[in-house]
N, C-alpha and C positions, 0 to 999 in steps of 0.2 A: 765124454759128452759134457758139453760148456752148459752152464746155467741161461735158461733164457726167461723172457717175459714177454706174454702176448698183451695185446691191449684192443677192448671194442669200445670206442666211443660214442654213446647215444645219445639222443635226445633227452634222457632222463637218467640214465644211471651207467656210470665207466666201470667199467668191467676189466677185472685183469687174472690172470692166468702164468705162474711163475714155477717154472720146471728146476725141479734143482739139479746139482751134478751127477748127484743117485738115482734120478728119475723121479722121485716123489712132486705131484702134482700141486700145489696151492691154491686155493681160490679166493678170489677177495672182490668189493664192488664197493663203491662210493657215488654219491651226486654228480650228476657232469654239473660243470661252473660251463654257463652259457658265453660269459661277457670272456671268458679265458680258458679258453678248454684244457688248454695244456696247466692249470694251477689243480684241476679234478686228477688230470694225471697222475703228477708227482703226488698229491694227498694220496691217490691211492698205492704209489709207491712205498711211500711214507708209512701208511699202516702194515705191507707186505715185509718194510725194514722191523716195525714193532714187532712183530709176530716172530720174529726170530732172533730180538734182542741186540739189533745191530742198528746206528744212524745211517742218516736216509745215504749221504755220503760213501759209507764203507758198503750198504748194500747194492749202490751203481756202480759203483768202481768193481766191483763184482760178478756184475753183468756182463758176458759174451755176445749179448744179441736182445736188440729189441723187435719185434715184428707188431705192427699196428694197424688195424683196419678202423674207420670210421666211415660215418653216417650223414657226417657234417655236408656234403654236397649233397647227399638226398633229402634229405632236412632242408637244407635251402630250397632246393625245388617244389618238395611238398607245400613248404608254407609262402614261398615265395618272396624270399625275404633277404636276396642277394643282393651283390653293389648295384646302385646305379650305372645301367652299361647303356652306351651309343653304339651304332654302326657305320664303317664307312664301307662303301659298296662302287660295283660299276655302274655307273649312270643307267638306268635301266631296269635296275635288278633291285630296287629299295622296297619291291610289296615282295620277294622272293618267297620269303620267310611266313609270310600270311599265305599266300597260294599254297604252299603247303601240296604240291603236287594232286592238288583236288582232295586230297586225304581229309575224311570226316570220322571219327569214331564213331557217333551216332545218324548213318546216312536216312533214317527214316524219320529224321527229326529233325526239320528244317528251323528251330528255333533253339536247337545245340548252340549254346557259347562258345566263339574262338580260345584257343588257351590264352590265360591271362599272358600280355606281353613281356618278354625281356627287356626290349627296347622298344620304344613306342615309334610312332610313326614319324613324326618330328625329332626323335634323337636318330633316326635311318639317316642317312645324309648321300646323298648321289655324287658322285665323282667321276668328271671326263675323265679316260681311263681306257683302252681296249690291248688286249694280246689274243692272237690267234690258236686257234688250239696247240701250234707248233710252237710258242710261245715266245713269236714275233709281235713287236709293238706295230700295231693299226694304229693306236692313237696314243700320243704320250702322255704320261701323268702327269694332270693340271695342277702343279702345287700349290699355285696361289690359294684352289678350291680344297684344298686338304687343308691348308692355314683357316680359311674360313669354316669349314665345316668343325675342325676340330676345337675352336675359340667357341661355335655355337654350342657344341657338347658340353665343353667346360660351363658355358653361363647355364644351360637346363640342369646344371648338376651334376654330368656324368661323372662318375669315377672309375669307370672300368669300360677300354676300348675294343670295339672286333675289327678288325681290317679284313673286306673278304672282298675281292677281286677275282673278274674273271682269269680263268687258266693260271692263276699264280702257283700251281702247285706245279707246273710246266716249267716257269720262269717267275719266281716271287721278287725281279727287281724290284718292280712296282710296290710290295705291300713290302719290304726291306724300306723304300725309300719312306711311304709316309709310315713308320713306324720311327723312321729320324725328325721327322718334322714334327709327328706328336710329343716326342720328351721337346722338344726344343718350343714348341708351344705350350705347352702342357706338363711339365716339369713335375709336377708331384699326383701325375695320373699314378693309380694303384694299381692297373695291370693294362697293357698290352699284347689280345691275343693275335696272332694273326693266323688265316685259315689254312696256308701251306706246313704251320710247324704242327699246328693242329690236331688238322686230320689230309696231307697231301693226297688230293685225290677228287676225281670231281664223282656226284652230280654237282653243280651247283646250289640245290635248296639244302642236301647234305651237308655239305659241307658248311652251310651257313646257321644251319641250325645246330651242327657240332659246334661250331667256332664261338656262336654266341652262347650256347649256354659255359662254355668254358671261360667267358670271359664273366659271366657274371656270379661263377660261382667262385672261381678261382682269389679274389682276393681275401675271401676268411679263410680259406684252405692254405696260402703261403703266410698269411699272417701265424696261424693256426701251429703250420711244422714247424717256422721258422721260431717263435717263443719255446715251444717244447725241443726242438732241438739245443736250444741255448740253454735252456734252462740243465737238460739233462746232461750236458757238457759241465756245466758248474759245479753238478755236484758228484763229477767224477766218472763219469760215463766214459769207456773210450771204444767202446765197440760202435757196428753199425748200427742205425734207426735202419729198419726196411720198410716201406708202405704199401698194404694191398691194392691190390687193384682189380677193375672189374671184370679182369682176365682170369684170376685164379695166381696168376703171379704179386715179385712183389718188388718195387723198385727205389731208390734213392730217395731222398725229399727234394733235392735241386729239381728230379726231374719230372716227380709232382707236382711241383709248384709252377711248372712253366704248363701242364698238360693234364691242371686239377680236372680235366670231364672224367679220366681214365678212374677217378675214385669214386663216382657214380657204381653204388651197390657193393660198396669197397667193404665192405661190414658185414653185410646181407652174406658175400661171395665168400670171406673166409669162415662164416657159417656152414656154410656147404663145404667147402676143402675139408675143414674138420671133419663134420657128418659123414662125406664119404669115407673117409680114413678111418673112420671108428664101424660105420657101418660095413667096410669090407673085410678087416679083423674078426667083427662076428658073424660074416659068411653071407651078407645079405648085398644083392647086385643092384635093385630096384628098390626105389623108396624115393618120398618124397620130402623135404624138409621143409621145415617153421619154425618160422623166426620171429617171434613177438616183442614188436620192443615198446619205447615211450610213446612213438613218433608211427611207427610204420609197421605192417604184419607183413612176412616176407615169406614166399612159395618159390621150393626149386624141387623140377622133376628131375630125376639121379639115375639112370641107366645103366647096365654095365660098368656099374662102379664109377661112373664119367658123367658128371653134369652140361648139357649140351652148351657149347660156346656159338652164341650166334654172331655172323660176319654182318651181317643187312637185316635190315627194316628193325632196327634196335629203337623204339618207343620207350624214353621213359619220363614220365608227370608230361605226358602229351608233347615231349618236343623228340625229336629225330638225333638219335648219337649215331652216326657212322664209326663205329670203333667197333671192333671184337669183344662184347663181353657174357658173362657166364650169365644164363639166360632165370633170372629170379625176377619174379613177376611182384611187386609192392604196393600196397594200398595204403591210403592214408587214414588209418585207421588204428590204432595201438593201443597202448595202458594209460597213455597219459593224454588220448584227446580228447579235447573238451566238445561236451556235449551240448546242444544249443535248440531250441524250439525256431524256427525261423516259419511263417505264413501257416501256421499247425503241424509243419510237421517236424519231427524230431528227427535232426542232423550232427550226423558223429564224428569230427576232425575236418580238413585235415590239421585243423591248427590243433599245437600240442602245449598242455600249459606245464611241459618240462620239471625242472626241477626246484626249481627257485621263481616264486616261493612254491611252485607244483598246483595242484587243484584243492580244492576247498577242506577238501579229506584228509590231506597232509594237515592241517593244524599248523602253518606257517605262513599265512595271511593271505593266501590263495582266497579268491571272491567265486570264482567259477566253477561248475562240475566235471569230474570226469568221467568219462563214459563207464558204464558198471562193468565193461569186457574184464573178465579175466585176466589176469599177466602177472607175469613174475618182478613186476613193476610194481606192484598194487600196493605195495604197504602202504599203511598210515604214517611212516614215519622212515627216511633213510636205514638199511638194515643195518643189525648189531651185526659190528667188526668181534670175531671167534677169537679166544686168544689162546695161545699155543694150549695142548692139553684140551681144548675142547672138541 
């Protein structure tokens, strides 16, 4: 058995778990670094190398396998704090995303707030455009109007595009072509999703609300692998990175980084895999897991050893993922939210004041309170790294 290291990256404290060739288990945890998450990484590599006397170099080159689940997409969602994204759409279909298939979470409360927007109304941009469900062109795609829409993105700011066209998951020439016209107008756009590599597959609001929140989540998430894989290439790494996903499996960083929604619960999900794995060794079928972290308190119902994998109606921070994933239900609410008095009443997250400088209670220039929940988050101060012998 090869040495491994797991890694969970949260909104407040990186957490790592290092198996040795013997099986002896390791535990260690450091600050996540918000501005570089992958620098909270290696630090916490870095002290996993101290602990048994070896530089940070000779203990990656060492490594068989890294496996890594993070939080870093749901964390964006909760606090809402992804790239600026546009949309380009069929002429038609620009409120999609708002109609929201009549869906209301609160249907007896006609003064419910829409979910804050991904992309606003004016970065929506309509495009002639049509293909039949057979995925014959009706009407051909108006470049000019792709040129112009995509030059408007760029001036509102966008930095991250959705292409979601009718039936392109039938026939994606159409969202192929203006995904050429965008680098060639748009040259140092930070991500291009389009809705057939996606999630191929209609309804259309589906897929439109999978496609956009992938586009706006996706550009800290490849910035995110792509630094930590470099980094941990330098310092002698030559095994695979593998990344959770919110299947229960775990796939490459290339193919992360093209299809960051699939890391939605990516954290939460290998919570449960362990959980179950440990809860079926000591004989128990049913159980439910939690997950408390800086950022988000996290529930999964566990069955027959099996955590149910939902196919449809996957809600999560109010917007629609059509994808498969392992069904953990998240609030925003955790060890690190800040607590706030807002018109008398006192409201708990979902902004989380992290790790740097953290909440008032850290004693590192934090201004803000954190909420008094309990969590394994809660110290006063980053916890003391144990060193061999203790």
């Amino acid at each position: 058995m090869g040495t491994r290291v797991g890694i969970d990256v949260g909104g407040t404290f990186t957490d790592l778990i290092y198996v040795t060739s013997d099986g002896e288990v390791v535990l260690d945890k450091t600050p996540t670094t918000p501005d570089d998450q992958s620098t909270g990484v290696m630090t916490g590599l870095g002290q996993l190398a101290d602990r048994f006397g070896v530089s940070l170099s000779e203990f990656c080159a060492g490594l068989d396998i890294v496996v890594h689940g993070t939080t870093t997409a749901d964390n964006t969602m909760i606090e809402m704090n992804g790239s600026p994204t546009g949309l380009l759409t069929t002429k038609g279909h620009r409120d999609e995303i708002e109609l929201r298939r009549g869906f209301k979470e609160q249907i007896w409360d006609p003064a419910f707030p829409p979910p804050s927007p991904i992309a606003r109304r004016r970065a929506r941009i309509a495009i002639p455009e049509r293909l039949d469900f057979e995925g014959e062109v009706v009407q051909p795609l108006d470049e000019d109007a792709v040129r112009r829409g995509v030059q408007r993105l760029r001036t509102l700011g966008a930095r991250s595009i959705a292409v979601v066209f009718l039936f392109s998951f039938v026939n994606p020439a159409h969202e192929r072509r203006a995904a050429e016209i965008i680098r060639e107008e748009f040259p140092d756009v930070e991500n291009i999703s389009l809705s057939h590599e996606v999630m191929p597959r209609g309804p259309e609001f589906e897929r439109t609300s999978t496609t956009l929140v992938n586009a706006y989540v996706a550009p800290r998430i490849a910035s995110y692998v792509t630094h930590l894989q470099e980094k941990l290439r330098a310092t002698g790494f030559g095994g695979p990175l593998l990344i959770m996903q919110s299947t229960g499996g775990v796939m490459p960083p290339d193919y992360v980084s093209r299809r960051a929604v699939t890391l939605l619960a990516s954290g939460p999900t290998g919570g449960v895999m362990g959980s179950a794995l440990a809860a079926s060794r000591a004989g128990v079928s049913d159980f439910v897991t939690m997950d408390m972290g800086g950022t988000s308190f996290d529930v999964c119902l566990v069955r027959d050893d099996k955590p149910e994998i939902k196919t449809d109606w996957n809600w999560r921070y109010r917007y629609y993922i059509g994808l498969p994933m392992v069904d953990v239900e998240s609030v925003g609410a955790g060890g690190g939210s800040i607590a706030r008095v807002s018109q008398g009443t006192l409201l708990v997250g979902p902004e989380s004041a992290g790790s740097q400088p953290g909440p008032v209670c850290y004693g590192r220039g934090g201004t803000r309170p954190r909420s008094p929940t309990p969590t394994r988050c809660s110290a006063i101060s980053p916890p003391k790294v144990s060193q061999p012998g203790e």
